[in-house]
C-alpha positions as CSV (number, residue, x, y, z in Angstrom):
1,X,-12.3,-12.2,19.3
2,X,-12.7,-9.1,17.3
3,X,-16.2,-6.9,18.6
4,X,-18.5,-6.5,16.4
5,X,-19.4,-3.3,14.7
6,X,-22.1,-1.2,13.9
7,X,-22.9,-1.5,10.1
8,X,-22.1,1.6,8.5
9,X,-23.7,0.1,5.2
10,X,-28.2,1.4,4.6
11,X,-30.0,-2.1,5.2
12,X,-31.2,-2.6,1.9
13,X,-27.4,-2.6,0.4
14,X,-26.2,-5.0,3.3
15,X,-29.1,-7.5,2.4
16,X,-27.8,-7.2,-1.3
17,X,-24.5,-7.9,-0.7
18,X,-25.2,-10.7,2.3
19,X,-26.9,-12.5,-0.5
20,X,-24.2,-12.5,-2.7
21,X,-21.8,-13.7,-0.2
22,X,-24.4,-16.7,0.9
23,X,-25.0,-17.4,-3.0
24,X,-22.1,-16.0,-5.1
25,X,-22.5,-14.6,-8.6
26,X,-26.1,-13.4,-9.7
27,X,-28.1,-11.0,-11.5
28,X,-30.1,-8.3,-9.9
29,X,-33.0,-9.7,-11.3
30,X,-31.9,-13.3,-9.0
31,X,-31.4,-11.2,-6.6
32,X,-34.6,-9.5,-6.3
33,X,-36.4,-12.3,-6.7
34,X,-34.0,-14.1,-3.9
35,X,-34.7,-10.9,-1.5
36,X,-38.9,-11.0,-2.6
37,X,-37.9,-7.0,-3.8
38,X,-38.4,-5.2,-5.9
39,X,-36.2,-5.3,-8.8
40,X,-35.8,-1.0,-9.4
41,X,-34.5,-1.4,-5.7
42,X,-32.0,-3.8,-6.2
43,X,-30.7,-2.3,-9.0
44,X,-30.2,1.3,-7.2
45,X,-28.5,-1.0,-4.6
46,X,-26.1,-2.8,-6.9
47,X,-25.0,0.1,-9.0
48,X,-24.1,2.1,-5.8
49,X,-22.0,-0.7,-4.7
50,X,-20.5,-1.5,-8.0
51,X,-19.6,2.4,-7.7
52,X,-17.8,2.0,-4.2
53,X,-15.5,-1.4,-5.4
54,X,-18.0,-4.0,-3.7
55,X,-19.4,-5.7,-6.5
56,X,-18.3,-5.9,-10.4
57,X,-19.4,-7.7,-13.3
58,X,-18.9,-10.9,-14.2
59,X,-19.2,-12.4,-17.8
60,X,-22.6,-12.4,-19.8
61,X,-24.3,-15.9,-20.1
62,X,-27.2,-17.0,-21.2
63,X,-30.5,-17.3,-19.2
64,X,-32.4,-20.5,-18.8
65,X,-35.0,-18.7,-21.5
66,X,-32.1,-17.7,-23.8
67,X,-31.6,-14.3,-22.9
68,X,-28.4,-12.9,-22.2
69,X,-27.7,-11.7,-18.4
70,X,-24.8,-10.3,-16.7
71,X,-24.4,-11.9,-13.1
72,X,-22.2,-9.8,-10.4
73,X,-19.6,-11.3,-8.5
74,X,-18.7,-9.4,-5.1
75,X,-14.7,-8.0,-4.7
76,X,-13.0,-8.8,-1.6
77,X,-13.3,-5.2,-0.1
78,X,-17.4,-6.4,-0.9
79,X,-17.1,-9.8,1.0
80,X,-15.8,-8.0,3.9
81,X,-18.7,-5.3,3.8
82,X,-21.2,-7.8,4.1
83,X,-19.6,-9.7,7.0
84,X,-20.8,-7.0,8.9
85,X,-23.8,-8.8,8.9
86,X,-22.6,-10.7,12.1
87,X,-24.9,-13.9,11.2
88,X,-22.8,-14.7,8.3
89,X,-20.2,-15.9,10.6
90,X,-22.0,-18.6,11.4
91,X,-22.2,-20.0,7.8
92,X,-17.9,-19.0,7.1
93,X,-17.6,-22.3,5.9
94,X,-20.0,-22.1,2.8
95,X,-19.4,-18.6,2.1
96,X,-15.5,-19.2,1.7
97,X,-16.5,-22.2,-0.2
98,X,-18.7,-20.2,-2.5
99,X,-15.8,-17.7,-3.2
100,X,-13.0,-19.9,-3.6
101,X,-11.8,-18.3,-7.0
102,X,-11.6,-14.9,-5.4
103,X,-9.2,-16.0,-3.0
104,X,-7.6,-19.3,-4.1
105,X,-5.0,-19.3,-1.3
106,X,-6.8,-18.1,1.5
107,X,-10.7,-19.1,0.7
108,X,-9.7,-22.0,-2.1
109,X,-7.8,-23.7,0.9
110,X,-10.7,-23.4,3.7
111,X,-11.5,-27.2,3.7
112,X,-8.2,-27.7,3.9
113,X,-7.1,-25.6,6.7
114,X,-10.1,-27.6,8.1
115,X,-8.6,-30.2,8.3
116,X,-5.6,-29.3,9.8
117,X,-7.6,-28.0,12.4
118,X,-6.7,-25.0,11.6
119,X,-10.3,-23.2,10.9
120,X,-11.0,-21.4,14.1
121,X,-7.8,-19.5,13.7
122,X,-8.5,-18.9,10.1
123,X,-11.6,-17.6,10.7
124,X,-10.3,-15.3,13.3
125,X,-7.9,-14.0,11.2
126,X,-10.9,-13.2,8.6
127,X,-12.4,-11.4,11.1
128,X,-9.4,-9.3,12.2
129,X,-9.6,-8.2,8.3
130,X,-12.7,-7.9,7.9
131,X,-13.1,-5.8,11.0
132,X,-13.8,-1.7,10.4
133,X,-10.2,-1.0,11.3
134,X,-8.5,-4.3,9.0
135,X,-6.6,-3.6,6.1
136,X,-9.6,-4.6,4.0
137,X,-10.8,-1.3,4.8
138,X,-8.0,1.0,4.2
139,X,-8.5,2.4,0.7
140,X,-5.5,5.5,-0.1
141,X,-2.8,7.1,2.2
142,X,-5.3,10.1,2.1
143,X,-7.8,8.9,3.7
144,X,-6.8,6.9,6.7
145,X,-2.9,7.5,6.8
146,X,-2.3,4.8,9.5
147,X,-1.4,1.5,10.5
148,X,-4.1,-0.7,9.8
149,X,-5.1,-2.5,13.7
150,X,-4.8,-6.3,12.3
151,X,-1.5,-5.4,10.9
152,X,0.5,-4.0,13.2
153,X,4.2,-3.5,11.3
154,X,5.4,0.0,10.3
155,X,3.5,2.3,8.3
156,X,5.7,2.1,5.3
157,X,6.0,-1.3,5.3
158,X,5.9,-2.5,1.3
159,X,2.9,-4.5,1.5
160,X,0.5,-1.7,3.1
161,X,1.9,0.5,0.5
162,X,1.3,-1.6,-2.2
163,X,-2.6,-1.8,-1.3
164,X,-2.8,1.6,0.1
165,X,-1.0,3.1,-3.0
166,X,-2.3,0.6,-6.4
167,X,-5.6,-0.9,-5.6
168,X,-6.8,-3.4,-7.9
169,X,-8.9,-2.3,-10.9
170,X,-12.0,-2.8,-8.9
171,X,-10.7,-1.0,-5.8
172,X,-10.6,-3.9,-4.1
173,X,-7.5,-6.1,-3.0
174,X,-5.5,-8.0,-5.9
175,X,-5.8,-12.1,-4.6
176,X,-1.9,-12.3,-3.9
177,X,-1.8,-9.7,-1.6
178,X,-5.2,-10.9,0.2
179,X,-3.2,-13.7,0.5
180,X,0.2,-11.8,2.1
181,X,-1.8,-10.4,4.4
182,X,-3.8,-13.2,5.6
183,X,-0.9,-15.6,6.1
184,X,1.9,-12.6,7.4
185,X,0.5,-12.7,10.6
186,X,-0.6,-16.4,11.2
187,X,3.7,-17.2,11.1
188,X,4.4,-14.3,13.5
189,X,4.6,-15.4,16.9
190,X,3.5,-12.4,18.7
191,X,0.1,-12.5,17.2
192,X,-0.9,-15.5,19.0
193,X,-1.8,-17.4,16.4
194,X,-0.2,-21.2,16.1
195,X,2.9,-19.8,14.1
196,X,4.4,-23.7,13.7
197,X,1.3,-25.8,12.8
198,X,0.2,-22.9,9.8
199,X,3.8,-23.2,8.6
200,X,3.7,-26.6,8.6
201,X,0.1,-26.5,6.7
202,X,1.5,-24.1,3.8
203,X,4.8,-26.1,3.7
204,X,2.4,-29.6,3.3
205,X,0.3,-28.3,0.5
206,X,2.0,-27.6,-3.0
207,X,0.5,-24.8,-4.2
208,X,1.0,-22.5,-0.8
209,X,4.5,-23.4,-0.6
210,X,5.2,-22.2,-3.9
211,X,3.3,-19.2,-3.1
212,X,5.5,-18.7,0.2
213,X,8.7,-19.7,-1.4
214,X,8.4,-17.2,-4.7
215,X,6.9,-14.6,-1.7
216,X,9.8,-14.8,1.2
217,X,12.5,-14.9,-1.4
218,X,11.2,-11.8,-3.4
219,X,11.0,-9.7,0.0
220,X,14.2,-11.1,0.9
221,X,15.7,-9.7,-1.9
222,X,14.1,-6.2,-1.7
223,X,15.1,-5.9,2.0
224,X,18.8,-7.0,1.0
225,X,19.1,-4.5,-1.4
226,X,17.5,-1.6,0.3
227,X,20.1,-3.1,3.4
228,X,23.0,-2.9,1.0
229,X,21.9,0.9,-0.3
230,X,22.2,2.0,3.8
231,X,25.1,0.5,4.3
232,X,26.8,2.3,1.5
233,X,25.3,5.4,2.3
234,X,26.9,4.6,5.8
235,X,29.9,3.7,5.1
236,X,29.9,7.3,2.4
237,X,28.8,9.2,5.2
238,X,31.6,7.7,7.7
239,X,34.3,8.2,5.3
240,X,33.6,11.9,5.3
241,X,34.2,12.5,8.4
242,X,32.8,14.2,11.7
């Protein structure tokens, strides 16, 4: 099990964002009342975190009295702050249910994974991201120019890159590769995780195999052509001679 951390987030901004993860979307008006504060502090709360990726905006509706409002939706790299809120573990099952649409292979398939009995070890696997030192929390090569400790292949592996190197327009994580991350290490056997019962649970349900199939045979085909580039540059290299 992963040990928890101290937050690194002021009090007032983890409350914010717990709430949002134990109620999805709302306004900061919702939220303030939600919180019983007031609403000047919520607001100073939100916009800092909609300033450092957590939160963004979701699409104006209409109030129950007719007025317009524009209810916030956390990002991923959001969801994971406020899981340093260790109680929050203890309600995983609501919270991934309440976010289902930011993650539809990952939290969309929690009841699911359920029910293959699969739950404990996808919510350790949450936790491993969600952990101070998960991928989650890597933002630019810049900053933390290291392997991330849940995901322990090479530094320039494509998929770190690709996070590391074009975050999503909300500096979060783009759902696809939430999802390559999640799963990557779940079918490798030295992670200690039940490699042949999750490969059996994607390759049951139709909308993770196609994700698996359209993911394994695109990063087959990048690692067979970047293969076939060294080889010729081997074989170039050999034919000139010592």
């Amino acid at each position: 099990m992963v040990n928890t951390i101290k937050s690194t987030f002021p009090r007032k901004q983890l409350e914010v964002l717990r709430y949002l993860a134990e109620n999805g979307p709302k306004n900061s008006y919702e939220i303030s009342r939600g919180l019983d504060t007031s609403y000047s502090v919520v607001h100073k709360w939100m916009r800092r975190s909609q300033q450092q990726g957590f939160i963004s905006p979701t699409q104006e509706k209409k109030g129950k009295k007719g007025v317009m409002t524009k209810p916030y939706r956390l990002t991923l790299a959001g969801l994971a702050s406020a899981f340093e809120n260790e109680e929050l573990w203890s309600n995983v099952d609501q919270i991934a249910g309440n976010w289902g649409e930011l993650a539809p292979l990952v939290f969309g398939k929690w009841s699911y994974f359920k029910e293959r009995e699969l739950g404990k070890e996808a919510m350790e696997r949450l936790r491993q991201m969600f952990h101070g030192e998960g991928v989650l929390k890597l933002k630019n090569v810049g900053e933390r120019p290291q392997i991330a400790k849940d995901y322990p292949y090479r530094l320039y592996d494509p998929l770190l890159l690709s996070h590391l190197l074009h975050p999503s327009e909300d500096s979060s994580m783009h759902p696809m590769l939430f999802a390559e991350f999640f799963f990557l290490p779940l079918l490798d056997s030295p992670f200690g995780f039940s490699l042949e019962r999750w490969f059996k649970a994607i390759q049951d349900d139709s909308d993770l195999k196609q994700w698996a199939k359209l993911f394994f045979r695109g990063q087959a085909t990048a690692y067979r052509s970047k293969s076939e580039r060294y080889e010729q540059l081997l074989r170039e290299l050999e034919a000139g001679g010592d």
